[in-house]
C-alpha positions as CSV (number, residue, x, y, z in Angstrom):
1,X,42.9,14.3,-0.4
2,X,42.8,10.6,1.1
3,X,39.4,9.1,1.3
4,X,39.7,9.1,5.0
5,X,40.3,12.7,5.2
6,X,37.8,13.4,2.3
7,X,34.9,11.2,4.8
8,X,35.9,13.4,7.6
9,X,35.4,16.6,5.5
10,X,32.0,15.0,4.3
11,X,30.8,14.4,7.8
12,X,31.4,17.4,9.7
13,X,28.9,18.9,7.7
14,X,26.3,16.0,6.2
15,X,23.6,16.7,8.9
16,X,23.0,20.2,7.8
17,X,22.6,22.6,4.6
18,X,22.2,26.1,3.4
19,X,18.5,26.8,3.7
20,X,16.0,28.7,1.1
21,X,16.2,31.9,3.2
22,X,20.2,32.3,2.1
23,X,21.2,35.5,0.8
24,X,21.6,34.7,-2.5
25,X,18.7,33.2,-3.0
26,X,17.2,36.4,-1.7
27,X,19.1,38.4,-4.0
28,X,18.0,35.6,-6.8
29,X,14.4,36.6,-6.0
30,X,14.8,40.0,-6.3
31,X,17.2,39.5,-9.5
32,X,14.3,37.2,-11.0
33,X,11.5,40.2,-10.1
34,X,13.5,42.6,-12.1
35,X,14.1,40.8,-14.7
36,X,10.7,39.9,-15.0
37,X,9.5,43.7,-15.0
38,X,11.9,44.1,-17.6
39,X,10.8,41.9,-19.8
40,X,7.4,43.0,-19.2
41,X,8.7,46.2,-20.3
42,X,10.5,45.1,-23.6
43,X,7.2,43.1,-24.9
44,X,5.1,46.2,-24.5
45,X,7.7,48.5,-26.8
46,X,8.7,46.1,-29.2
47,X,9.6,47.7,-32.3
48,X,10.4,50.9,-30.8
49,X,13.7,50.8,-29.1
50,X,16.3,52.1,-31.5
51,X,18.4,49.3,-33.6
52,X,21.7,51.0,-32.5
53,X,20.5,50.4,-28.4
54,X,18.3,47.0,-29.0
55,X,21.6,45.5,-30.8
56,X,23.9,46.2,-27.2
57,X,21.1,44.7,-25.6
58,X,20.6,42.0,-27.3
59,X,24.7,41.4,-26.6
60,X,24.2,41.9,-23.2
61,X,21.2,39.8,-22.9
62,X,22.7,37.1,-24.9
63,X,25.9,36.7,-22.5
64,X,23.5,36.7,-19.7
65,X,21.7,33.7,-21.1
66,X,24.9,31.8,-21.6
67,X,26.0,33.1,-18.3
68,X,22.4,31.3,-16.5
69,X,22.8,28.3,-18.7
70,X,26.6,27.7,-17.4
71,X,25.2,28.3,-13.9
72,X,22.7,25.5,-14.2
73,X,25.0,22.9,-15.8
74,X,27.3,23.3,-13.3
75,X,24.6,23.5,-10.5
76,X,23.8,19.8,-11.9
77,X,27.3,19.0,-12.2
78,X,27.9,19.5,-8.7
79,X,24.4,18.1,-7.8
80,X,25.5,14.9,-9.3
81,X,28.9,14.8,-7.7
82,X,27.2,15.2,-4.8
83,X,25.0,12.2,-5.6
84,X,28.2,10.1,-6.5
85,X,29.5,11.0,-3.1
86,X,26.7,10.1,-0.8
87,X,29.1,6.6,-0.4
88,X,31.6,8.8,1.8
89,X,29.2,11.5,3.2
90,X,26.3,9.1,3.9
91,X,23.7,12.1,3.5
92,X,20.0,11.2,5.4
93,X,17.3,10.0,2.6
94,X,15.5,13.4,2.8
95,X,18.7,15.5,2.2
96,X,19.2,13.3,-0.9
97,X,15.7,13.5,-1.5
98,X,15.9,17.5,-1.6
99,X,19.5,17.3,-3.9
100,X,17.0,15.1,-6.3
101,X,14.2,17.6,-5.9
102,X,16.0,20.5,-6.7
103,X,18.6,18.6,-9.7
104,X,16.7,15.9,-11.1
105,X,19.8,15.8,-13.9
106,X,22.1,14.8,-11.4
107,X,20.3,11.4,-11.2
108,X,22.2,10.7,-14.8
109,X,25.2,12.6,-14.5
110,X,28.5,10.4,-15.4
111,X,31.3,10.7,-13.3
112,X,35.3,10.3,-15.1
113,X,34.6,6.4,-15.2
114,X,31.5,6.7,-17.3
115,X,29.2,5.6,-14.3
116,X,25.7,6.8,-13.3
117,X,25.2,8.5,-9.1
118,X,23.2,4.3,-8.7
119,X,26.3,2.9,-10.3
120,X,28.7,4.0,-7.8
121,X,26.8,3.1,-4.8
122,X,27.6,-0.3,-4.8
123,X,30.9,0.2,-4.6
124,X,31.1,0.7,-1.4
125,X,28.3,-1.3,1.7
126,X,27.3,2.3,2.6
127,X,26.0,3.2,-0.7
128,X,23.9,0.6,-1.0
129,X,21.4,2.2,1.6
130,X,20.8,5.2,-1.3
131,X,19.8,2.5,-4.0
132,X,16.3,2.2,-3.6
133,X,15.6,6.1,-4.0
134,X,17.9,6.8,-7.0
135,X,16.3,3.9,-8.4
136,X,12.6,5.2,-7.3
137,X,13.1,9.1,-8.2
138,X,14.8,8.4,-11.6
139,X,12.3,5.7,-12.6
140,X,9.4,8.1,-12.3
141,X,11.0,10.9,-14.0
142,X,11.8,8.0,-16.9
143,X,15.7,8.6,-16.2
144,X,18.4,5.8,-15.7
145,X,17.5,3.3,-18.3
146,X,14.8,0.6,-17.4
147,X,13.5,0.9,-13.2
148,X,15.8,4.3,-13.5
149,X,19.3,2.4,-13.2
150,X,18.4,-0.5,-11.2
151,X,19.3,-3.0,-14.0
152,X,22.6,-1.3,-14.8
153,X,26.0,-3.6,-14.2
154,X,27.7,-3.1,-11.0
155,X,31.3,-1.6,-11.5
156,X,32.7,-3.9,-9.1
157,X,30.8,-7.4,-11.1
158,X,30.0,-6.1,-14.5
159,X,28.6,-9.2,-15.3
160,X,26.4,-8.8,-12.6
161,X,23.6,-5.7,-12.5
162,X,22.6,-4.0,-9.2
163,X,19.6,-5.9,-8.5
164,X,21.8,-8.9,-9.0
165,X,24.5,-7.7,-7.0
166,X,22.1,-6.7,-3.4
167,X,21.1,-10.2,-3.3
168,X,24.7,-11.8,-4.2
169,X,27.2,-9.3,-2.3
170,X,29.1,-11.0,0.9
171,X,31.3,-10.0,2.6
172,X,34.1,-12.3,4.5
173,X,34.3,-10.1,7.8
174,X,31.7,-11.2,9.8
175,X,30.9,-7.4,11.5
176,X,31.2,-5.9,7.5
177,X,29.0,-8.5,6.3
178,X,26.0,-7.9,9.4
179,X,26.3,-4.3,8.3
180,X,26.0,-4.8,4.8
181,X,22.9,-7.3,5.6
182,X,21.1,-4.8,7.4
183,X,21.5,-2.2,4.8
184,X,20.8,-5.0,1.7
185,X,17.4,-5.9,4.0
186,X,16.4,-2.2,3.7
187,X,17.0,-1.9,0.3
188,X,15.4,-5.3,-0.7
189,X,11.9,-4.3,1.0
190,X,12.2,-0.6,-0.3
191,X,13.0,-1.5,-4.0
192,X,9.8,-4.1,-3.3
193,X,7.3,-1.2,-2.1
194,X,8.1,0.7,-5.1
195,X,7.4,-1.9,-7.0
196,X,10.9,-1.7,-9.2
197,X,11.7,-5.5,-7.4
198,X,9.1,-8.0,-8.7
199,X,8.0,-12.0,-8.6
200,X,9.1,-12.3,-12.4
201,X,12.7,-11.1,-11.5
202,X,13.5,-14.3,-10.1
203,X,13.3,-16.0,-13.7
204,X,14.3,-13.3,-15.8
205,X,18.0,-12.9,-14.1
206,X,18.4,-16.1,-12.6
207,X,18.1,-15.2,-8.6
208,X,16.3,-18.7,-7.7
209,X,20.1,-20.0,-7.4
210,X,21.2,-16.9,-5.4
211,X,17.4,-17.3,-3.3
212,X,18.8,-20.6,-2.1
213,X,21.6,-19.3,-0.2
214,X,20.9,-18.7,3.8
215,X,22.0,-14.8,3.5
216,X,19.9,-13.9,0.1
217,X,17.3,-15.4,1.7
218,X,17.3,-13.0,4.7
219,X,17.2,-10.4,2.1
220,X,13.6,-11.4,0.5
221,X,11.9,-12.2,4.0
């Protein structure tokens, strides 16, 4: 699929999503009650059930665990390509928030390059809208290296890391490069609220240079 056919697919359905009254996750519930019961069942008679029926069950039960565990690795699989793809669907904040909410692995999940979901967002000027809330969710959850990812090398400038690379990034088309200001501006003062962009940065990975330039310096107003 071309990437403009893929952002086409993305966009016709980015503004929506399946909500928690779906029908599998009413069947889920009422899977999860059983199962529960059962359980309940099982510690109550332990010791009793005969060896010849608890070893099938104990078959059955283990293929089921495997069975849930698969499930949720590729539920954070998915979560995470999902994450990696927000630079062609450009999802709203609180859908990504939700994705986050619900897959907090998929914050670290490595696509085929070897890249983290806050790695590939710089790769392209929409992505770097998403930077501030990978960077904020996976830094309180302790995930992404130091400031969860934000100090990571951009793919594009590896000897550059993302912090680095939203005050240096320009762009020589003049409408690309108002679009990717705006977006950098955003980021800049989100990344500052949370507190994961601070006063000692400036010495640490040697921005006063890049302050000096008239476009950085729109970006730390």
């Amino acid at each position: 699929m071309s990437m403009s056919n893929k952002k086409r697919k993305c966009d016709s359905g980015n503004q929506g999503g399946a909500d928690l009254d779906h029908p599998s996750i009413t069947k889920l519930d009422g899977l999860v009650d059983k199962i529960n019961k059962i359980k309940s069942r099982f510690n109550s008679h332990r010791g009793k059930i005969p060896n010849s029926l608890q070893k099938t069950l104990d078959d059955h039960l283990d293929t089921f665990i495997r069975s849930c565990e698969n499930f949720m690795e590729d539920s954070n699989n998915a979560a995470g390509e999902w994450l990696h793809d927000t630079i062609y669907e450009e999802p709203n904040i609180a859908n990504v928030r939700k994705v986050i909410d619900l897959f907090p692995d998929a914050l670290v999940h490595e696509n085929a390059d070897g890249y983290i979901p806050i790695q590939t967002n710089p790769t392209k000027r929409i992505g770097w809208s998403y930077i501030p809330i990978l960077a904020e969710e996976a830094s309180k959850r302790g995930m992404g290296a130091e400031r969860g990812g934000l100090l990571l090398p951009n793919p594009l400038t590896p000897s550059s890391n993302i912090l680095q690379s939203l005050l240096l990034i320009y762009y020589k088309s003049h409408s690309e490069n108002k679009d990717v200001e705006s977006r950098n501006i955003r980021a800049m003062e989100a990344l500052r609220n949370a507190n994961l962009f601070i006063d000692e940065d400036f010495a640490r990975f040697n921005l006063l240079g890049a302050a000096s330039y008239k476009d950085a310096q729109k970006r730390l107003e």
